[in-house]
TORSE-167436 format. One line per 10 residues: for each residue x, y, z of N, C-alpha, C. Coordinates in steps of 0.02 Angstrom, whole numbers. Layout:
N
X Y Z X Y Z X Y Z | ...
//
This chain:
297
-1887 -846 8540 -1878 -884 8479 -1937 -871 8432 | -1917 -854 8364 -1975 -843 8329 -1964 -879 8255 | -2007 -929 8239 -2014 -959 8188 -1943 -1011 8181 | -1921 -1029 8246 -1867 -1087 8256 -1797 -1044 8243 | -1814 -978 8245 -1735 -939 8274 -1735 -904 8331 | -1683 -925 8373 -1663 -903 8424 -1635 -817 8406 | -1669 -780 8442 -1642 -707 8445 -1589 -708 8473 | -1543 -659 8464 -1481 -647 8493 -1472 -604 8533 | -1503 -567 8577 -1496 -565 8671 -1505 -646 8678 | -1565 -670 8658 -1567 -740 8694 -1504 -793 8687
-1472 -780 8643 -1424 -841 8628 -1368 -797 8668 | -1359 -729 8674 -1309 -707 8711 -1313 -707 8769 | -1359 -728 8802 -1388 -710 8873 -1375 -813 8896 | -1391 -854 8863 -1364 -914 8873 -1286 -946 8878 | -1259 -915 8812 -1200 -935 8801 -1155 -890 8882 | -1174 -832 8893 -1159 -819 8954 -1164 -859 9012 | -1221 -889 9028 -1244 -931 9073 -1219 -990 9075 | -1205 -1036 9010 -1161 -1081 9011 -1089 -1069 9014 | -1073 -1004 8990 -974 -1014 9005 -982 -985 9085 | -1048 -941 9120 -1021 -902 9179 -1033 -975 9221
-1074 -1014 9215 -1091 -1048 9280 -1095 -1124 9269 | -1111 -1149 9216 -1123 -1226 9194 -1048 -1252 9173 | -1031 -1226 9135 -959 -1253 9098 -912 -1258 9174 | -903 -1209 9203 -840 -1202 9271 -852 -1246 9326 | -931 -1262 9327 -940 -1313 9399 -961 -1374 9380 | -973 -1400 9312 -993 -1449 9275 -955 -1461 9211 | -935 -1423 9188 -899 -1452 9107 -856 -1510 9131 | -832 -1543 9161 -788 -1579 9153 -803 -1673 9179 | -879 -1658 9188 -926 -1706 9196 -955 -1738 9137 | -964 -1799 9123 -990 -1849 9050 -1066 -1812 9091
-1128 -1809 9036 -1178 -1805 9032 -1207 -1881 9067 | -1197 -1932 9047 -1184 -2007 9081 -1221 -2005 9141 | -1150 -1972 9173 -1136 -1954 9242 -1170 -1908 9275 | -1202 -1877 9256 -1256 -1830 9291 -1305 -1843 9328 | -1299 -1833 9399 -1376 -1860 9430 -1393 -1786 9483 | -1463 -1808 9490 -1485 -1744 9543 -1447 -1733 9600 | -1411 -1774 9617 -1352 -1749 9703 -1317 -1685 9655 | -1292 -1726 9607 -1236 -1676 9584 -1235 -1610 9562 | -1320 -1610 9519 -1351 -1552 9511 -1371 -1511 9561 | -1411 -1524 9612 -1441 -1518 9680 -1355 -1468 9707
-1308 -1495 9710 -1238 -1474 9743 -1233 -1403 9719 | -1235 -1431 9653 -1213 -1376 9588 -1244 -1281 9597 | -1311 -1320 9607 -1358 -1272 9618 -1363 -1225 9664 | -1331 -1272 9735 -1341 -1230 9801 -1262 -1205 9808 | -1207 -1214 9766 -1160 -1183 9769 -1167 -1114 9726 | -1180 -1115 9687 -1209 -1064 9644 -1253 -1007 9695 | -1297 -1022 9711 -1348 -981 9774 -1294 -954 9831 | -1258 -996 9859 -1210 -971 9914 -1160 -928 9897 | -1146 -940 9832 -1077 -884 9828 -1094 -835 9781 | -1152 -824 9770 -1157 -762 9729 -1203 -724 9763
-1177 -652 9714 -1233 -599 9748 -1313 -609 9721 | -1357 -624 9744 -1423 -629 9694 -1432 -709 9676 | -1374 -738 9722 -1378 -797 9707 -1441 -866 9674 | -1498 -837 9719 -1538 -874 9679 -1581 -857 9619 | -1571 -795 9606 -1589 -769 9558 -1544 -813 9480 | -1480 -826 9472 -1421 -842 9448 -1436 -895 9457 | -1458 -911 9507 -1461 -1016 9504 -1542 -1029 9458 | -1589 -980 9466 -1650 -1004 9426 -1615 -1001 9348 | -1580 -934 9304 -1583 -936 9249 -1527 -994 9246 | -1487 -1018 9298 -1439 -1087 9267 -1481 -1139 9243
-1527 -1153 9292 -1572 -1202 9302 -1623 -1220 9239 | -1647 -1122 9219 -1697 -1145 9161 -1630 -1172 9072 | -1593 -1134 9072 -1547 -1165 9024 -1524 -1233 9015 | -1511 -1257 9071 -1478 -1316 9108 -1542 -1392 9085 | -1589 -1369 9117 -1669 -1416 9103 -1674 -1429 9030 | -1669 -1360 8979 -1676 -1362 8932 -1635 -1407 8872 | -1566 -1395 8905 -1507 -1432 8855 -1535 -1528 8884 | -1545 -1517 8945 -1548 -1596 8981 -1603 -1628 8947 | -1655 -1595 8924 -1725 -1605 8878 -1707 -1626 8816 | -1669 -1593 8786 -1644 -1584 8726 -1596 -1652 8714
-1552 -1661 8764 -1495 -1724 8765 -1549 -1786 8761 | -1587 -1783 8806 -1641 -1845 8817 -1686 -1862 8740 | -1697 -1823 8710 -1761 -1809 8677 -1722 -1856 8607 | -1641 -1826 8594 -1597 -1840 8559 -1564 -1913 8557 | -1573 -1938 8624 -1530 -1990 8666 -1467 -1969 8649 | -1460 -1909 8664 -1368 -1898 8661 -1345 -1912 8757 | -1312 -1973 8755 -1288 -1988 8794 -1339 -1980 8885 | -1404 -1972 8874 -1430 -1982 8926 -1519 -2008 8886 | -1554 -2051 8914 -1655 -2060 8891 -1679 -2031 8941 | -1660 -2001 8993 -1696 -1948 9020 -1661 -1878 9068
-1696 -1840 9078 -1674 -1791 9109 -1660 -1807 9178 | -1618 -1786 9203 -1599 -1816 9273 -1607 -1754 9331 | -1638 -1698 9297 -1657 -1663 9356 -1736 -1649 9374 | -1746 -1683 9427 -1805 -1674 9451 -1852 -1617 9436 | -1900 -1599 9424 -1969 -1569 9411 -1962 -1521 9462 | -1974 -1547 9534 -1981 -1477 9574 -1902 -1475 9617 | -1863 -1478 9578 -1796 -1449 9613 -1807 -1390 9621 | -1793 -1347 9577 -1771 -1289 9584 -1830 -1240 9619 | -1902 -1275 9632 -1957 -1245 9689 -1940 -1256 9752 | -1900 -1326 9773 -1886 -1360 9833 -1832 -1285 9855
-1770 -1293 9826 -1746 -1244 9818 -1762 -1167 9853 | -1801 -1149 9804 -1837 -1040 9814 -1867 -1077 9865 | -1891 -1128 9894 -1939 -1124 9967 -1869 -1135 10033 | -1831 -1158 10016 -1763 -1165 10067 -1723 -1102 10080 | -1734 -1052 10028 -1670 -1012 10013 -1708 -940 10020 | -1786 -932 10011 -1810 -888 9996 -1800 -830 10066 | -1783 -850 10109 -1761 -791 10163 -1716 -771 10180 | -1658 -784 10140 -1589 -763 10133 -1590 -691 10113 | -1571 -647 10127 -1542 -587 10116 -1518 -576 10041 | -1503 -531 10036 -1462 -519 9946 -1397 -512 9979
-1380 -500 10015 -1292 -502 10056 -1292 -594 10056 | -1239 -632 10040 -1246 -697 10070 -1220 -699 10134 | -1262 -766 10156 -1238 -771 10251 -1157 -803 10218 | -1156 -789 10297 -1080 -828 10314 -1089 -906 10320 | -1014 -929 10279 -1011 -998 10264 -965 -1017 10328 | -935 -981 10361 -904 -989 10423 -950 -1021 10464 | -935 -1098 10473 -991 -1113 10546 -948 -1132 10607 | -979 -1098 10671 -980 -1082 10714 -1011 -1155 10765 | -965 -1195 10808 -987 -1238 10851 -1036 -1215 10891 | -1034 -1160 10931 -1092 -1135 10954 -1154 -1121 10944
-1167 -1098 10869 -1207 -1104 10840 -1252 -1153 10813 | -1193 -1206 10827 -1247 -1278 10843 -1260 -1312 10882 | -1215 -1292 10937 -1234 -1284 11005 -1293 -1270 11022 | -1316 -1195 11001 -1378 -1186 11020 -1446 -1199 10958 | -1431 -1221 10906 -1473 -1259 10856 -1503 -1318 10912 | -1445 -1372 10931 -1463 -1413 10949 -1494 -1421 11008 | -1486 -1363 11081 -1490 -1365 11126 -1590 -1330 11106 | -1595 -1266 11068 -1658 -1234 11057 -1717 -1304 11039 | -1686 -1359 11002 -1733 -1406 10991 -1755 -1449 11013 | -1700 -1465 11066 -1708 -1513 11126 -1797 -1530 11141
-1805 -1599 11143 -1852 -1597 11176 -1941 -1586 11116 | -1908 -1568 11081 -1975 -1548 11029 -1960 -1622 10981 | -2036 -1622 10933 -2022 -1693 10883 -1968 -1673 10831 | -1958 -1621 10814 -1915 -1608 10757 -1850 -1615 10769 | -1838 -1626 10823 -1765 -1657 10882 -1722 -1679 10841 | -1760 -1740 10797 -1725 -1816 10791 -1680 -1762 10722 | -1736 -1737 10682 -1705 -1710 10608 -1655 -1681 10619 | -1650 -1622 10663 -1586 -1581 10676 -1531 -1636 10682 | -1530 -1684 10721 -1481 -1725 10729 -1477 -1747 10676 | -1511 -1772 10651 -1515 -1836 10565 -1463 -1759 10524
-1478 -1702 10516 -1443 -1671 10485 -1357 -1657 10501 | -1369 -1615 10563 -1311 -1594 10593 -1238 -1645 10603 | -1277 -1693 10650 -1252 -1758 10679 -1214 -1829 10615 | -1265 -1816 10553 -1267 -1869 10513 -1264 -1860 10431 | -1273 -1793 10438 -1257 -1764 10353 -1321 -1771 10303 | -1379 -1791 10343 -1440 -1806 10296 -1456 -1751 10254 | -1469 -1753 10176 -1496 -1701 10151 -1583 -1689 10183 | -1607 -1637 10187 -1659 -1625 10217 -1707 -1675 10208 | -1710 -1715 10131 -1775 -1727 10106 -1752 -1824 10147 | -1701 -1824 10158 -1684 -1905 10157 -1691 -1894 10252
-1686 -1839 10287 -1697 -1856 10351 -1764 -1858 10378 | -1800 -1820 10335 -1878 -1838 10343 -1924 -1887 10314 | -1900 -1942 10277 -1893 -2012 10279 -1853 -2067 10301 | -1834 -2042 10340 -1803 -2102 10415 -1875 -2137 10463 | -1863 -2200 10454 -1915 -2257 10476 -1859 -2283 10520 | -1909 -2306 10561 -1852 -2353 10639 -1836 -2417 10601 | -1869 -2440 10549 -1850 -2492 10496 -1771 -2493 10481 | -1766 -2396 10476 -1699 -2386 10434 -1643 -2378 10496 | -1645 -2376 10544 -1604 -2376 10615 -1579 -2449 10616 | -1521 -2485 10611 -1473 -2530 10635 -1466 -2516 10700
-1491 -2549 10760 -1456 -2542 10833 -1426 -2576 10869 | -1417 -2641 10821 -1349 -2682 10834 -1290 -2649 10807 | -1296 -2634 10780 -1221 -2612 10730 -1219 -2541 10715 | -1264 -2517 10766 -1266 -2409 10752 -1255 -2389 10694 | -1291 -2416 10661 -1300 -2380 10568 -1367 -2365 10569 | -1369 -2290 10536 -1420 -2269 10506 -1424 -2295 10420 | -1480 -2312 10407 -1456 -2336 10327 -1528 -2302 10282 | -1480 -2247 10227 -1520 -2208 10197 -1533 -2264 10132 | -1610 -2257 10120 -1634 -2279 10074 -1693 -2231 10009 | -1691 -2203 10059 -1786 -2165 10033 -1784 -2079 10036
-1806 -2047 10007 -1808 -1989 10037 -1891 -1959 10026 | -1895 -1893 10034 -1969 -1872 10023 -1992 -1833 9966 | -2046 -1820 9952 -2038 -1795 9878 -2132 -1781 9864 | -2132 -1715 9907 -2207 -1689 9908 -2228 -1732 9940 | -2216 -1742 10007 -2244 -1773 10061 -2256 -1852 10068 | -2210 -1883 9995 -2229 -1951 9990 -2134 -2001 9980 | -2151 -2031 10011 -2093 -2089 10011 -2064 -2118 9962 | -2004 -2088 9926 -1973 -2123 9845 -1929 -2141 9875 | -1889 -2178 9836 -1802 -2208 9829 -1768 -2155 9822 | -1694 -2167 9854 -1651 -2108 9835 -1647 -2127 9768
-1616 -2073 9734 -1605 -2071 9672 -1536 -2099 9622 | -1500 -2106 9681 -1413 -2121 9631 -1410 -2182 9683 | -1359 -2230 9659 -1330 -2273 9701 -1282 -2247 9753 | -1243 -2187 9750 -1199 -2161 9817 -1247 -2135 9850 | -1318 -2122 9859 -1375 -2084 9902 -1375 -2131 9934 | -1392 -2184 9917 -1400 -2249 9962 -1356 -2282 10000 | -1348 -2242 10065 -1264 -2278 10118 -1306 -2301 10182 | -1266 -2321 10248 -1248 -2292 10289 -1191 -2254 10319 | -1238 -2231 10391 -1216 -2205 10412 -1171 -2193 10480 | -1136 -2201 10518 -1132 -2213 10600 -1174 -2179 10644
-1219 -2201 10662 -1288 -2195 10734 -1248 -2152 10777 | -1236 -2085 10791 -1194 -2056 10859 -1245 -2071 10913 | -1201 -2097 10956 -1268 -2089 11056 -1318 -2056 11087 | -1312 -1992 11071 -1345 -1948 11093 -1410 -1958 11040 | -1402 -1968 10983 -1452 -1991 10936 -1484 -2050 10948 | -1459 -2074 10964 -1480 -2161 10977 -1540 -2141 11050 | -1505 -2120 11088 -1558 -2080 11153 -1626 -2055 11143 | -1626 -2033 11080 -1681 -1997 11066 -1728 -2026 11043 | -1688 -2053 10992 -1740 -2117 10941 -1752 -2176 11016 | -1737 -2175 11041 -1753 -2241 11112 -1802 -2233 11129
-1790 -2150 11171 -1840 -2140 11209 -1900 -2095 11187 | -1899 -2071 11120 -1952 -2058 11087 -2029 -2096 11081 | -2081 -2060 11086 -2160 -2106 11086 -2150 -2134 11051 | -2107 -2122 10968 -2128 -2164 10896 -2105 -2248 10911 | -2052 -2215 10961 -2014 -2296 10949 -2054 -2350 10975 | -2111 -2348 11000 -2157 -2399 11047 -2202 -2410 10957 | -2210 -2380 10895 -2254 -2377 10855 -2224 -2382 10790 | -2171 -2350 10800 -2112 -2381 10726 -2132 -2307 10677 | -2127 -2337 10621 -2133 -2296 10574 -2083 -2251 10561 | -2114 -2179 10557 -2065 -2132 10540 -2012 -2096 10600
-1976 -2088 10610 -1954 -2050 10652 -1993 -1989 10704 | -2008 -1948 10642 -2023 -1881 10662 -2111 -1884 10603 | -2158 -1912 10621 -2219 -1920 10578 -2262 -1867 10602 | -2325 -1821 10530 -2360 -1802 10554 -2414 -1850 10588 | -2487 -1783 10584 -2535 -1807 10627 -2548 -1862 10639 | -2544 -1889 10542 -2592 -1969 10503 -2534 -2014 10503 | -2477 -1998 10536 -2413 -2059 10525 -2363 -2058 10466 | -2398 -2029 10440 -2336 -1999 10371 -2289 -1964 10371 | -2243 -1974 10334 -2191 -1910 10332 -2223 -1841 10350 | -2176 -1801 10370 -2178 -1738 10404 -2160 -1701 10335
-2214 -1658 10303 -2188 -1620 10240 -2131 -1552 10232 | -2082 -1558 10202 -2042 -1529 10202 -2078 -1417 10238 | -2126 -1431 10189 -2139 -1362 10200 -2150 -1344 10259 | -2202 -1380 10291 -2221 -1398 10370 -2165 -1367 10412 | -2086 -1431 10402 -2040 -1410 10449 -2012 -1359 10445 | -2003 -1334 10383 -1963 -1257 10374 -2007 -1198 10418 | -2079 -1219 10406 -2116 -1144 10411 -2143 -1160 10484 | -2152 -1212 10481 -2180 -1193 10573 -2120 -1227 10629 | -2061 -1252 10609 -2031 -1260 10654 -1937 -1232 10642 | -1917 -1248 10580 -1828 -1231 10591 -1810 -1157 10555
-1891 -1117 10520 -1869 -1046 10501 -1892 -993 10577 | -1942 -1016 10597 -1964 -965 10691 -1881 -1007 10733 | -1868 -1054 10736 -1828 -1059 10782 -1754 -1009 10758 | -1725 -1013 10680 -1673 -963 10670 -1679 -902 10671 | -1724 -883 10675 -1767 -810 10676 -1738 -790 10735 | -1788 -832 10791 -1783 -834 10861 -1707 -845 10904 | -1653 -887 10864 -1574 -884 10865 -1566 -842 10862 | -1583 -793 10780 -1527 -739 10782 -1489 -776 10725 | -1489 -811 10691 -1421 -827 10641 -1465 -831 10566 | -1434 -856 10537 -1447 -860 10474 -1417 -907 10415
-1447 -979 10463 -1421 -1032 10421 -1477 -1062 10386 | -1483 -1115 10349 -1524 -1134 10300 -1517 -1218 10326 | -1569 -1259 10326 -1565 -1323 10331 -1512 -1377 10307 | -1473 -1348 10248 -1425 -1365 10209 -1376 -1357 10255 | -1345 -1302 10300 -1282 -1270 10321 -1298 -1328 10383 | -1324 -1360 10411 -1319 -1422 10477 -1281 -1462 10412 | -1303 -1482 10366 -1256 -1557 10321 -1181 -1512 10329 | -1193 -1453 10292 -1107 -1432 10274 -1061 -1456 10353 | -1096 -1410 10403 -1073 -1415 10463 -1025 -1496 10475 | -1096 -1533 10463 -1059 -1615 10442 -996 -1639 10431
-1004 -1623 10387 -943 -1625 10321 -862 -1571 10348 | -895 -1511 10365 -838 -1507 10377 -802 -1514 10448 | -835 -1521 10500 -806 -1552 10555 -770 -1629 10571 | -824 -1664 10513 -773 -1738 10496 -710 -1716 10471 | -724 -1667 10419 -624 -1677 10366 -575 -1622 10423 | -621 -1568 10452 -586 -1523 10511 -571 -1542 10572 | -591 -1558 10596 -575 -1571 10677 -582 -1661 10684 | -631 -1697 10654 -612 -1764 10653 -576 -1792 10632 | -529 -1779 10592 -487 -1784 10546 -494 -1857 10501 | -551 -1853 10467 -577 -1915 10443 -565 -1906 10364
-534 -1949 10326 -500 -1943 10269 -588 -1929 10225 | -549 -1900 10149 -626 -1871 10110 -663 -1953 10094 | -632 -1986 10068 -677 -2042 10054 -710 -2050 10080 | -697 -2078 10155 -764 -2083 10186 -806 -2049 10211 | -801 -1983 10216 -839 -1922 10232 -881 -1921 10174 | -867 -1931 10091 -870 -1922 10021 -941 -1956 10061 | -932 -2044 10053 -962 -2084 10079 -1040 -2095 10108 | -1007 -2081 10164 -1081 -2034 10225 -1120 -1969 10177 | -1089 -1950 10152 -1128 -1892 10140 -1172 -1900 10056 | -1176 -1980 10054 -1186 -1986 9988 -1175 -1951 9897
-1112 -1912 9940 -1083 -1877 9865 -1050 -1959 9799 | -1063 -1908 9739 -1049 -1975 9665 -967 -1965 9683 | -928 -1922 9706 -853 -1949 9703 -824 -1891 9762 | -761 -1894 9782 -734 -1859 9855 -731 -1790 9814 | -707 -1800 9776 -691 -1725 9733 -758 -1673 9737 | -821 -1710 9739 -890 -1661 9748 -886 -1638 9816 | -846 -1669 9871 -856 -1659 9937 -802 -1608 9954 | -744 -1621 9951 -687 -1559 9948 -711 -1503 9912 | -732 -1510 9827 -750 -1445 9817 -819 -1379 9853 | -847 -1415 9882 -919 -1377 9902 -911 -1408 9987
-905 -1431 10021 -888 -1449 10090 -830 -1441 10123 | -783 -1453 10102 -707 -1435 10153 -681 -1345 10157 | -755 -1331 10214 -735 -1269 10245 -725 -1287 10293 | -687 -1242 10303 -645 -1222 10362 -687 -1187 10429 | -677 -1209 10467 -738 -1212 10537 -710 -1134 10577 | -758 -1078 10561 -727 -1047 10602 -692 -1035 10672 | -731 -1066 10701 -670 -1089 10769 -608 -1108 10789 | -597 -1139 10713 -541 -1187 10717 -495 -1154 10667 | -527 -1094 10648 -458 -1043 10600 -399 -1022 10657 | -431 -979 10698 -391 -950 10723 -320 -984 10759
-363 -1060 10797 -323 -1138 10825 -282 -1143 10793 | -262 -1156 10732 -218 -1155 10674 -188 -1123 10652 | -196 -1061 10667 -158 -1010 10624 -80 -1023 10650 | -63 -1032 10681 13 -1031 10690 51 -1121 10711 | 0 -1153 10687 27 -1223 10705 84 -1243 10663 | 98 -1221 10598 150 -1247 10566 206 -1210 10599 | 214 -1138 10588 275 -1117 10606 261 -1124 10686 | 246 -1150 10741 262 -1184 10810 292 -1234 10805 | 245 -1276 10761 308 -1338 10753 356 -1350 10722 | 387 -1298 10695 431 -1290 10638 496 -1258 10688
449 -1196 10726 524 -1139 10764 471 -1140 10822 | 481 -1163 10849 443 -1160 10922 447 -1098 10972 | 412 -1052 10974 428 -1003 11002 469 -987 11060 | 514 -924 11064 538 -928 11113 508 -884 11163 | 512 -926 11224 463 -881 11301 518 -854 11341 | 493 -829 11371 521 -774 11426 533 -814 11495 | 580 -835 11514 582 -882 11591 565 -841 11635
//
């Protein structure tokens, strides 16, 4: 921009960016209505299905900030920007070892099979579960306090998440649920040291939250390494999500619900994959029950 005109690569290089990627996964959203889950979604769908994906999610992101600056500054229909400061860093530090090929969105029971079985036993135990088990976004399972554990009534109840190593509020009113406590979770949190001391679940040295960077780099990027796969802290929530609407057969609302999405429609569109295991199970269930094959006596 020079002297308050926009050059034209620059305005052509935007208007691209808004019809390729903002308008198709967001146009049909009030400005209102915009909060960081939704953006946060927006973002990591963008990264997963494209080639260069996060490359494509930064220039969404810097356009995106800019118009949200601009709406605020204006009070056109929002007084502040609703996407967080270090999203899109939280982000390049989650995503940054992904390949330029994207991984496979196919998840594999086994594969969390051995997620869950490789962690057994270590402090970072409880998170894998808080993710896998419970749909926590990364930053809300590493602010789980035994405060936030119901063990009369097996609810986990999200309130807080983390945010540079320090304890905020979730951000939207659907962030803020519970959740159903599974057993094997409940086991852990029991018989864990913390539970004699409270606090955080999974705390560093000084009792504080465990910093996001911490767990990626010294404990859940050496352990996928050490797998062999190539999932991202994010792909345990998907896993979530789609084994409730796949194999649990648990209607979207309340999956929507648990997973603190703003409406079911965010959860079907970016969550209701299809479990690779359970493709093949299916492939011929309609026409069996339709013409039931005939066998050979």
């Amino acid at each position: 921009m020079k002297n308050g005109i926009i050059r034209e690569k620059t305005f052509e290089e935007r208007e691209y960016v808004i019809r390729r990627y903002i308008l198709p996964l967001m146009g049909d959203i009030k400005v209102s209505r915009l909060d960081v889950n939704l953006v946060e979604e927006t973002y990591k769908k963008i990264i997963l299905s494209q080639k260069n994906g996060l490359g494509k999610c930064a220039r969404t992101h810097k356009i995106l900030n800019k118009l949200m600056n601009w709406l605020a500054r204006k009070k056109r229909g929002i007084l502040q920007n609703p996407i967080p400061t270090g999203l899109m860093g939280d982000l390049k530090r989650e995503y940054k070892n992904l390949a330029e090929d994207k991984p496979s969105l196919n998840l594999k029971l086994s594969d969390i099979h051995r997620i869950l079985d490789h962690s057994k036993g270590r402090k970072q135990e409880v998170i894998v579960h808080l993710q896998s088990l419970h749909g926590l976004r990364i930053s809300e399972a590493l602010a789980i306090r035994y405060e936030d554990i119901d063990f009369i009534n097996n609810k986990i109840i999200v309130r807080n998440q983390t945010s540079k190593g320090r304890l905020v509020p979730v951000k939207t009113k659907s962030a803020r649920r519970s959740i159903p406590l599974q057993e094997v979770t409940r086991e852990i949190l029991e018989n864990s040291p913390n539970a004699m001391t409270g606090g955080f679940v999974c705390k560093d040295s000084n009792g504080g939250p465990l910093r996001y960077s911490n767990y990626l780099n010294r404990f859940f990027t050496p352990m996928i390494k050490e797998l062999g796969l190539r999932f991202t802290t994010h792909n345990l929530r998907t896993f979530f999500a789609s084994w409730w609407l796949v194999e649990g057969k648990v209607d979207v609302v309340t999956v929507s619900k648990w997973m603190g999405h703003s409406s079911p429609t965010v959860t079907m569109d970016i969550y209701a994959k299809t479990i690779e295991e359970s493709e093949n199970r299916y492939d011929n269930r309609i026409g069996n029950a339709v013409m039931p094959p005939t066998r050979a006596a």
